[in-house]
N, C-alpha and C positions, 0 to 999 in steps of 0.2 A: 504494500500500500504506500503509496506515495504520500507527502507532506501535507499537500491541499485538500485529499480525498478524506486523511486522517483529521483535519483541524474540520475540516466541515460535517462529518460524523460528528465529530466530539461535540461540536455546536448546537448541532438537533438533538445530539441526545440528550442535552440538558434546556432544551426546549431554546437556545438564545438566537436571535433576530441578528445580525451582521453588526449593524450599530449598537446592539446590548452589548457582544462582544469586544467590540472598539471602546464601548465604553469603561466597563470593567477591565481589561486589559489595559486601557491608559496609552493606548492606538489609535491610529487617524482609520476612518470608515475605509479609504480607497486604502489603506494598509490591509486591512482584513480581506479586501474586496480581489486585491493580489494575490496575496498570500493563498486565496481560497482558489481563486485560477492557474494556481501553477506559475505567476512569475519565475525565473528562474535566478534573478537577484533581488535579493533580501538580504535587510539587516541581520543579525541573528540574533545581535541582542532582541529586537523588538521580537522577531519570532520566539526567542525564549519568553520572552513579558505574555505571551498569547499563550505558550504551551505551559508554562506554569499555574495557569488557570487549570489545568486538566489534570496536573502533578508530571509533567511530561519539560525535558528538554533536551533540545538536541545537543549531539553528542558523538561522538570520534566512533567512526565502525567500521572493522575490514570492509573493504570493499568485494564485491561478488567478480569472479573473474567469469568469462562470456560460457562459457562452458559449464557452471556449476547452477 
């Protein structure tokens, strides 16, 4: 699962609205609104500020090599 697919799950599952989350997170709307589409640059502090709503942050992980 990918970053955006993961935050916007985590977002319905506790029922929030895009600007509920901008706002509790202490994120701009079009922050979220990226974030949830798959930008592929992002802050990570800010993505951390969003994923700690959920107990989640990003974090250093082998990478998958093409074959596994």
């Amino acid at each position: 699962m990918n970053l955006a697919t993961f935050v916007k799950e985590k977002r319905n599952s506790v029922q929030l609205t895009q600007p509920e989350l901008a706002e509790k997170a202490g994120v701009g709307l079009r922050f979220i609104r990226e974030l949830e589409q798959g930008k592929e640059s992002m802050r990570l502090d800010k993505v951390n500020q969003v994923l700690l709503l959920f107990g989640y942050e990003v974090g250093a992980v082998p990478a998958k090599k093409e074959n596994e």
